[in-house]
C-alpha positions as CSV (number, residue, x, y, z in Angstrom):
1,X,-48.4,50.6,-21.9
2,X,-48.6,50.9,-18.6
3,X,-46.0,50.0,-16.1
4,X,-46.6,46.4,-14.4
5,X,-45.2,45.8,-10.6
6,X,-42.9,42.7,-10.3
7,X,-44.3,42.8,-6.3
8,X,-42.1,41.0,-4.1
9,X,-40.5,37.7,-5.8
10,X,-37.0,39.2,-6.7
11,X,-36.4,41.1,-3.3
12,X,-37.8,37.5,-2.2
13,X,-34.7,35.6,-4.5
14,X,-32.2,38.7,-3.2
15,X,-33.3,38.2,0.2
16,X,-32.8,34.4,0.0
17,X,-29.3,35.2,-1.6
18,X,-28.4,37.7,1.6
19,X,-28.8,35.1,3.9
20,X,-26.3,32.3,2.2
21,X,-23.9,35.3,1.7
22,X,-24.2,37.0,4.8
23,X,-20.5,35.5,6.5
24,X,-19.0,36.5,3.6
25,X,-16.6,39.3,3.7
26,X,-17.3,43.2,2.3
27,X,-18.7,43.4,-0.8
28,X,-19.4,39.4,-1.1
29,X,-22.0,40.2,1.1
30,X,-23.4,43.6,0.0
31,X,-24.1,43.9,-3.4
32,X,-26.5,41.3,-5.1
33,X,-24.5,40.9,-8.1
34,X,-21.5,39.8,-6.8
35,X,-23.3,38.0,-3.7
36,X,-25.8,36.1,-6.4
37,X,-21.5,35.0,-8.1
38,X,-19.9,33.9,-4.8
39,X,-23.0,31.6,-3.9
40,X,-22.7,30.2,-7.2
41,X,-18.9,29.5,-6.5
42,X,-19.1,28.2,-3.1
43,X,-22.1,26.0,-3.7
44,X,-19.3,24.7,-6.9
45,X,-16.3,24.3,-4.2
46,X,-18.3,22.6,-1.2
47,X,-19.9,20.1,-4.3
48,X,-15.9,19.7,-5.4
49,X,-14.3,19.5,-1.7
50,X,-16.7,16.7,-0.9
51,X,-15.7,14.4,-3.4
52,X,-11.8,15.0,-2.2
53,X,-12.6,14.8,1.1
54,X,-13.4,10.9,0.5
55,X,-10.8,10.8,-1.3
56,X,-8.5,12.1,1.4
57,X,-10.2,9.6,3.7
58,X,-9.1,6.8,1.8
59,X,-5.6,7.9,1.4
60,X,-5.4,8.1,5.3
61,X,-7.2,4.5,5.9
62,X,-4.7,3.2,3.4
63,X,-1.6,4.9,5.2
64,X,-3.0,3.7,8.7
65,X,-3.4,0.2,7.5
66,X,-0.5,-0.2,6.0
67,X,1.9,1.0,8.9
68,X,-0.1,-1.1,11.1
69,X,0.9,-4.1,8.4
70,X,4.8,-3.4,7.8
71,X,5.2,-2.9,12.1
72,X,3.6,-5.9,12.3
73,X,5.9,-8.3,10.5
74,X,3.3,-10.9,8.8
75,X,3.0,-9.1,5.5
76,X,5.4,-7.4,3.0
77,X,2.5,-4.4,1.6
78,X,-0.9,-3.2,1.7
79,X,-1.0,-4.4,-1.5
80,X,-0.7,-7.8,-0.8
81,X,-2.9,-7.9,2.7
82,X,-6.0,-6.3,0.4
83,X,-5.6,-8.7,-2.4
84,X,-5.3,-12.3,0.2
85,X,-8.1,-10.4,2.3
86,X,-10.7,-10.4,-0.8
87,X,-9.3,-13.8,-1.7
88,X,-10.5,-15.3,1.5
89,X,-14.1,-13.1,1.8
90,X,-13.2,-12.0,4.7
91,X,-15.8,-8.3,3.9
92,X,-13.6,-5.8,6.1
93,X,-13.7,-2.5,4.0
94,X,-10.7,-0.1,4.6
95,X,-12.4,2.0,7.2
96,X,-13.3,-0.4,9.8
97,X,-9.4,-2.2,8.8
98,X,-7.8,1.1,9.7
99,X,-9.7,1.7,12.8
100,X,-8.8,-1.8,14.3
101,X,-4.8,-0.9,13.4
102,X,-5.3,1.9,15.5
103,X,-7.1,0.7,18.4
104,X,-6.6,-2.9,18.8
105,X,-3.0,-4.5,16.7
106,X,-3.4,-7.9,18.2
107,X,-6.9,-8.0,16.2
108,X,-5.6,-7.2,12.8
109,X,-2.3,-9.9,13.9
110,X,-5.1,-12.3,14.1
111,X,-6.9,-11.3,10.8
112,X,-3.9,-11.1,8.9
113,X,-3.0,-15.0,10.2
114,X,-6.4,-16.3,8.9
115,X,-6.0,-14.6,5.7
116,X,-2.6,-16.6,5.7
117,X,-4.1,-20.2,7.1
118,X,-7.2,-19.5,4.4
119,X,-4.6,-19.4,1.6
């Protein structure tokens, strides 16, 4: 039987490969083997870091927001802002809260007293 050429679609996939690996460091960058397994793995970890980056967002919006409470005096938790803040519809999600206790503390003084006259 007689020998068939592939032509040019794996040195097209390897070539395709080299450029996503081509940062990486010594061999991670040189061989196709373990280039073709460190692409695999940092597709995996940028996929996994996204997901705990939002998470780590909302850990710091909740931090924010509830320092910006306590110094403020009106209410006793985070906890307890959130809950009367849902129970009056007042739709401020914990991003745009935490950016107003950064920038502007007389403006979540006044939310926080209509979530208390709404009660």
């Amino acid at each position: 039987m007689t020998r068939i050429r592939r032509g040019y679609i794996a040195r097209r996939r390897r070539t395709k490969t080299r450029f996503f690996v081509s940062t990486f460091r010594g061999t991670h960058s040189k061989l196709a083997r373990t280039a073709s397994q460190q692409k695999t793995r940092a597709l995996v970890s940028a996929d996994r870091d996204r997901s705990r980056q939002k998470r780590s967002f909302r850990r710091l919006w909740i931090t924010r927001i509830n320092a910006a409470i306590r110094e403020i005096g009106v209410f006793y938790s985070y906890s307890r802002s959130i809950r009367d803040l849902y129970k009056s519809q007042l739709l401020l999600n914990r991003k745009i809260l935490s950016q107003i206790a950064i920038s502007n503390t007389n403006c979540l003084y006044t939310i926080s007293n209509k979530i208390i006259l709404v009660k």
